[in-house]
N, C-alpha and C positions, 0 to 999 in steps of 0.2 A: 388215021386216028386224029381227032382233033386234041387240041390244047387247050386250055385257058388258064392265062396271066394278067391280075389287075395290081395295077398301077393308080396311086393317089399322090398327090403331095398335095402341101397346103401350105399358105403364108401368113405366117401369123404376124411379124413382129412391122411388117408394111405392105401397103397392097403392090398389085405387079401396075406396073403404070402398060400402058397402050403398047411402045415396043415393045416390052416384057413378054406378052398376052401375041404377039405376033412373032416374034424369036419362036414362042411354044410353038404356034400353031405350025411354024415352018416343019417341026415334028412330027407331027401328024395331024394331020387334017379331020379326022377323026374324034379325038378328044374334045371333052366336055371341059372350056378354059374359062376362068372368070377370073376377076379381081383379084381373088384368095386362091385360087387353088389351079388343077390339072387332073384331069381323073381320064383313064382309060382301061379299055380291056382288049387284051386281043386272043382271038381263036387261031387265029395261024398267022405267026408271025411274032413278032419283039418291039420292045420303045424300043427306037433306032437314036438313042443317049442315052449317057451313062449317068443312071438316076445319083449317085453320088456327085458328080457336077452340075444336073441340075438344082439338087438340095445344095449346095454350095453359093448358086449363081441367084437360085432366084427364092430358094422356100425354108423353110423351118423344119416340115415332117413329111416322113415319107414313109409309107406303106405298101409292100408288095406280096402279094400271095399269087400263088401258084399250085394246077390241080394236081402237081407232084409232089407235094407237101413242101413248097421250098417257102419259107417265110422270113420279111427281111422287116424291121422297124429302124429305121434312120431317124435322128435329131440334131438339129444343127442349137449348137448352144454357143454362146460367148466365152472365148478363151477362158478368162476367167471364172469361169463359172466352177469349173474342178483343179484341183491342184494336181501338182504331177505322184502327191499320196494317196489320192482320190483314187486316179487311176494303175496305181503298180496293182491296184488289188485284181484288174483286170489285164 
């Protein structure tokens, strides 16, 4: 039985310079990479990283859905951006 898992992220607050864009591709050869972003799908198989340390290392937003309803929205924001009252509520 196949699978299908897509994977986006995107950069918004700076673009990914040249190593950036070749660190990814070391990822999978596969993926569709530019300046802003990283998108892939796969039918069998997994991203082979862990898309919270990519959004850490290189992106702002990440998006993952999967045809078993698993759905994941990442956002990297700036420390300051919530307080630690912001977050007790979660």
């Amino acid at each position: 039985m196949s699978e299908y898992q897509y994977y986006e992220f995107l950069a918004v607050d700076r673009p990914l310079s040249a190593d950036d864009q070749q660190a990814l591709r070391a990822i999978s050869s596969r993926a569709r990479i530019t300046a802003t972003g990283f998108t892939n799908h796969y039918q069998w198989g997994d991203l082979k990283a862990d898309p919270t340390q990519l959004l850490q290392r290189f992106f702002d937003l990440h998006v993952y859905v999967a045809i078993w309803g698993s759905k994941r929205l990442l956002i990297r924001l700036p420390g300051a951006a919530l307080s630690q009252t912001d977050l007790d509520a979660f």
